[in-house]
N, C-alpha and C positions, 0 to 999 in steps of 0.2 A: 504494500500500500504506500510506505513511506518513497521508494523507487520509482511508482510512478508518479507522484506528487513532484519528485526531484527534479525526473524526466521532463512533465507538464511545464513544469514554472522556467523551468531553463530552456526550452524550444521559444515560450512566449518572450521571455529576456531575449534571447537574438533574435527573434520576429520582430521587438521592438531597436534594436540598435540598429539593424538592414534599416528599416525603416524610415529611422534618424540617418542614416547617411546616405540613404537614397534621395532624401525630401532637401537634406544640405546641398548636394550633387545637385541635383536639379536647380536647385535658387540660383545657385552658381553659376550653368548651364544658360539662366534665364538674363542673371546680370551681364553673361558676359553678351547675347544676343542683343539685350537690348540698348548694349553702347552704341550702336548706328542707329536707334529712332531718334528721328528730330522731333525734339519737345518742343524748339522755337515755332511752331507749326499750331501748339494747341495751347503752349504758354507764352508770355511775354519776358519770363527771365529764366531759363530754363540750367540758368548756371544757379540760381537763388538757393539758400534752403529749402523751401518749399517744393523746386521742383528737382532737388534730389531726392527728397522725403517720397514723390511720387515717382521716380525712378527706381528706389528701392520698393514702395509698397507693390508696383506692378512684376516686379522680381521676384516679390513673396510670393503674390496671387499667380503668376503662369509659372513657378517650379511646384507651385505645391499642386496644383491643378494635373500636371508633367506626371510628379510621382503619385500622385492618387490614381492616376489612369493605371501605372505600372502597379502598384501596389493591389490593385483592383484585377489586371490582368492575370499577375500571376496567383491570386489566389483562384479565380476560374481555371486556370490549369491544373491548379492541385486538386481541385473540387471533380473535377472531369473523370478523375481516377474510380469516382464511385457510381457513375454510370452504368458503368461496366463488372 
């Protein structure tokens, strides 16, 4: 009982650190895409605080969007196993 409790809780611990380093990978992934949008296009000072504020929040919002699709992918893979 106590072996698969161990088993259990240490498969969910690395399901959760994959996941923190997929969701960072991604934001990364998203910061470094979105050095070529031109902000001066939708703001008027895109060098400001502000409009770094929203060059990082759109970094958060399309990697984590990125890895929820992955995160979501591969759990239908492993899910697929029971189909069958």
């Amino acid at each position: 009982m106590n072996d698969s409790f161990n088993d259990i809780s240490a498969a969910v611990g690395v399901s959760g650190i994959v996941q923190m380093i997929l969701t960072l990978c991604c934001i990364a992934v998203a910061w470094w895409s979105l050095q070529h949008l031109k902000l001066d296009l939708v703001m008027r000072y895109p060098k400001s605080p502000s409009g770094k504020m929203l060059h990082l929040l759109l970094a958060i919002i399309l990697g984590r969007a990125v890895s929820h699709f992955f995160i979501d992918y591969w759990g239908w893979t492993q899910a697929l196993k029971y189909l069958f």
